[in-house]
C-alpha positions, 0 to 999 in steps of 0.5 A: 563502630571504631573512629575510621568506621571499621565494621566486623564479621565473625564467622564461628563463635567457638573459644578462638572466635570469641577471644578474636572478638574480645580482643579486638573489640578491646582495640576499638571494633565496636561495629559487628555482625556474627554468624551463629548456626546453633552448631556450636558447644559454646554457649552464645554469650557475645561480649558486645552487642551485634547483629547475629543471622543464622547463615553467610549468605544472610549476613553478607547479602545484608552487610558490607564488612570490612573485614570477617573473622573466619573461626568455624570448624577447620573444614569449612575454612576454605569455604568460608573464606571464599565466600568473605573474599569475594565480598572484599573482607580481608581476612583473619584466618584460623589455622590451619586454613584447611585440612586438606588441599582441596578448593586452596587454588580457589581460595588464592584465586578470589584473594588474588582477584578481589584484592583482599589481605590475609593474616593466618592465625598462627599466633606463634608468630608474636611471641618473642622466644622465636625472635630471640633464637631467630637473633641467636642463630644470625649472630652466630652464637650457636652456629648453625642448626644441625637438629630440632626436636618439638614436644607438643602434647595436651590431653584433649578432654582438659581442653574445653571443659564446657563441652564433651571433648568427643564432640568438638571439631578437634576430635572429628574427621568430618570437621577437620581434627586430628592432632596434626591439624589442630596442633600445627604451629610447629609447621610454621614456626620451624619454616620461622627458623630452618627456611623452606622444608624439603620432604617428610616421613611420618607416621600417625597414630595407630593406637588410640587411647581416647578411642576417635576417629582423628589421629591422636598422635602423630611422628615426623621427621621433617629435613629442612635445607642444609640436611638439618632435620627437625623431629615434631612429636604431637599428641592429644594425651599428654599428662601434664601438658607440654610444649618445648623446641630443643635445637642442637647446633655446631657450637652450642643449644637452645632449649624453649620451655612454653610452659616454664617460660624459660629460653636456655643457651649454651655455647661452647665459648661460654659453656653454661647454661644461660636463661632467659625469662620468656611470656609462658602458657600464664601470658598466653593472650599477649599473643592473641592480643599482638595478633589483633592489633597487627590484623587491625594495621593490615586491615588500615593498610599500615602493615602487610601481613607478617603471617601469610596465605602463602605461608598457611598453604606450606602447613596444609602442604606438610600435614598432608604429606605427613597423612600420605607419608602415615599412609605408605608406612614412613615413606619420604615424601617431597615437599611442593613449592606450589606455594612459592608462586603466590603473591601473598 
């Protein structure tokens, strides 16, 4: 137990469950409970001890955590944080929080109802890439944004070498997969840097080379205020593996490169390329390691989430208007601002 009596639970034992509880139990957490269903492909190997049950209702009916870790399936999030909410845990909350928009408004009625803090798990948020281009464009470097286009792709069965790729949520529709659901970050981190998203047309993939159920790709073409448009392609078979954002703006560029580690400026008062060392895909904890000790300050009430429910809903918003905009053929489809309303 942690020196102010901090107690955790853990609500899915998968790679990010495991990491969140190596983290923060580096940080002090020392008092936990676990949920473990047998249902996962990861071996049950907690790095510290804790009391398992085999349910939620048995662990909650027998604990009084203060805070739980929701890390099961994508479809079961939203259940699962309920459930936590109504017993009065704050929340760290894998992303996305759902895969669809189904039981949301009972999810922010028992967060607003029983008082309880909510920190998405969109880990992004902490690297400082995007507080450096946030920098940028405020100081008027660049100018300002008139195109982004985000490259995300990784080839799936590299994922999780302890498992049969076929079988882990990322590749299953019943648990919640598909490539605009599991790979989502770019929904959150483009609202970090062009503001709210008016509409999008998208399209998923049609072929698919690993033969699942889930979208394996997905296009979108998303506008943003100021008809700045952002271009996101995602996929689960990219060979090798990247992640890069490349913002062109009236007076210059910003080119990320995660894996490279690299942020590059141009401008065209100092027509160069100018390079910046940024953490790569080698320093990739340092963000999950930012993301514990943040949740720790909001579960101690020292600071207010920087990630928010409000902010997880707009990325369940947008990659269920990416299936609706697949599903008639590339429409545009409008953006709700349902969201805006909540008090976190």
């Amino acid at each position: 137990m942690t020196a102010d009596g901090t107690t955790g639970l853990l609500v899915g034992f998968g790679s990010i469950g495991r990491r969140h509880l190596t983290n923060l139990g580096r940080l002090g957490v020392k008092d936990w409970a676990v949920v473990h269903t047998g249902a996962g492909t990861l071996p049950f190997d907690p790095p510290a001890d804790m009391r398992v049950y085999p349910t939620l209702a048995r662990a909650l009916a027998s604990e009084r955590p203060d805070f739980a870790l929701v890390t099961n399936p994508t479809a079961l999030h939203v259940s699962t944080a309920i459930a936590c909410a109504e017993h009065g845990c704050d929340l760290l909350l894998e992303k996305p929080i759902s895969n669809s928009l189904d039981g949301i408004d009972e999810l922010v009625d028992a967060v607003e109802r029983n008082g309880v803090s909510v920190l998405i798990g969109f880990q992004f948020r902490f690297h400082p890439a995007f507080r450096r281009i946030r920098e940028l464009l405020d100081a008027g470097v660049v100018g300002a944004p008139e195109h982004v286009r985000v490259t995300w792709g990784e080839y799936l069965p590299d994922w999780h070498p302890w498992e049969d790729w076929r079988h882990g949520y990322a590749a299953r529709p019943e648990l919640g997969g598909g490539a605009h659901h599991t790979i989502s970050h770019p929904f959150d981190y483009l609202r970090m840097l062009l503001g709210e998203p008016l509409d999008v047309r998208a399209s998923l993939a049609t072929a698919h080379p690993l033969g699942l159920d889930v979208a394996e790709s997905v296009d979108a073409q998303i506008r943003f205020a100021g008809d700045v448009d952002a271009t996101v392609h995602l996929d689960y078979w990219s060979r090798p593996q990247i992640h890069r954002l490349e913002m062109t703006c009236e007076s210059g560029s910003i080119v990320w490169d995660y894996l490279a580690g690299r942020l590059a400026t141009w401008s065209t008062t100092r027509p160069e390329w100018r390079t910046e060392d940024v953490p790569g895909i080698d320093r990739r904890d340092e963000l999950f390691v930012d993301l514990a000790t943040h949740f720790l300050d909001v579960v101690r009430g020292h600071a207010r989430p920087v990630c928010t429910l409000r902010d997880g809903v707009h990325a369940v918003t947008l990659a269920s208007a990416i299936e609706e905009s697949s599903a008639r053929d590339g429409a545009r489809i409008s953006l709700s601002t349902e969201a805006d309303g909540m008090t976190q």
